[in-house]
C-alpha positions in Angstrom: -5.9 26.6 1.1 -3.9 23.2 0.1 -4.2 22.0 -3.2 -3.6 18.8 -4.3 -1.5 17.6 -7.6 -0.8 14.3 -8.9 1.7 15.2 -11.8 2.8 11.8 -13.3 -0.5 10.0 -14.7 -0.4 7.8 -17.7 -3.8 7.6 -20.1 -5.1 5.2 -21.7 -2.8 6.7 -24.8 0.0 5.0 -23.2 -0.1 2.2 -20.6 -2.4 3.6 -18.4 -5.9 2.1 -18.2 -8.0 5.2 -17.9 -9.1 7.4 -20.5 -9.2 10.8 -19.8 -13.0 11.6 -19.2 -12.3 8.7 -16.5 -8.9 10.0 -14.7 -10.8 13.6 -14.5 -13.6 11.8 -12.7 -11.0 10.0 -10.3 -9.3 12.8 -9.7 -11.8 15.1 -9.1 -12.8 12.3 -6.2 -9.8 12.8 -4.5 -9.8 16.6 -4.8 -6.8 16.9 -6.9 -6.9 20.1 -9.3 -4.0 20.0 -10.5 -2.5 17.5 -12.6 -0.5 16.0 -15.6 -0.6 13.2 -17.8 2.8 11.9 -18.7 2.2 9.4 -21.4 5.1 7.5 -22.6 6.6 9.4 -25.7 3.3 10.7 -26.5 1.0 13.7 -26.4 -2.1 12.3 -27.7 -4.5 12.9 -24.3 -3.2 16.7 -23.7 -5.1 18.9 -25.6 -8.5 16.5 -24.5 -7.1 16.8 -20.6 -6.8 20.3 -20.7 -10.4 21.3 -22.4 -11.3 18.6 -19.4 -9.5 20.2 -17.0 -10.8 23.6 -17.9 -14.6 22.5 -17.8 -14.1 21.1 -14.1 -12.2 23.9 -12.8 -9.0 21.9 -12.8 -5.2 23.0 -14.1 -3.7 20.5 -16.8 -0.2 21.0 -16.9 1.5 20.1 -20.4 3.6 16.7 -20.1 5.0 13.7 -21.2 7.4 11.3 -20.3 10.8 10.7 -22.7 11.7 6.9 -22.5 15.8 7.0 -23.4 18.6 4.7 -22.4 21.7 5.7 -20.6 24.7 3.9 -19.5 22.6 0.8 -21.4 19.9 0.9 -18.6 16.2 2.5 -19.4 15.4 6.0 -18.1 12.6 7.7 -18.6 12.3 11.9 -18.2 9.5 14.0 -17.0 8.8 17.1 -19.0 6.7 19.9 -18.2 4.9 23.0 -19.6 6.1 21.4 -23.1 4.6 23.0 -26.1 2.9 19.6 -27.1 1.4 21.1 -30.3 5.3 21.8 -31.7 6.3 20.5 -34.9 9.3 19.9 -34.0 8.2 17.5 -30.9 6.0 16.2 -33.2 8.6 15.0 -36.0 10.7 14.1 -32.8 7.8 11.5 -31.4 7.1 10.1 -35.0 11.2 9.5 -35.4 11.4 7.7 -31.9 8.2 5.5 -32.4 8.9 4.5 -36.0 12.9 3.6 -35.4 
């Protein structure tokens, strides 16, 4: 059996244009089932992408995507399987988008 994954898709909670009810559809029509979204320095679509995910038969993998700057050029990091509901990423999110 092949499975298909997509695992960098931004949401509407970023700069994506989708919300989630609407990437789960899109996926779904390409026969992806597993996936995840990697909004810029946020988490705000995970828990609502993995109740989704769950209710389609789908895997939602825990992500996000850290925008930093290195060597004075933009980078931005994958993460994945993050504990999105962590304080301390939490405090860490608030920090970055409020400096």
């Amino acid at each position: 059996m092949i499975m298909k994954a997509d695992l960098h898709i931004h949401s509407e909670y970023s700069d994506g244009k989708l919300s989630i009810e609407k990437l789960i559809k899109l996926l779904k029509e390409k026969d992806i089932s597993v996936f995840s979204i990697t909004d810029h320095d946020g988490v705000r679509g995970t828990e609502e992408a993995i109740n989704a995910a769950h209710e389609n038969g789908m895997t939602a993998i825990p992500g996000i995507e850290f925008s930093t700057e290195f060597n004075q050029r933009e980078v931005h990091i994958l993460g994945y399987g993050i504990d999105y509901k962590s304080s301390l990423l939490s405090e860490y999110l608030k920090a970055i988008i409020f400096s």
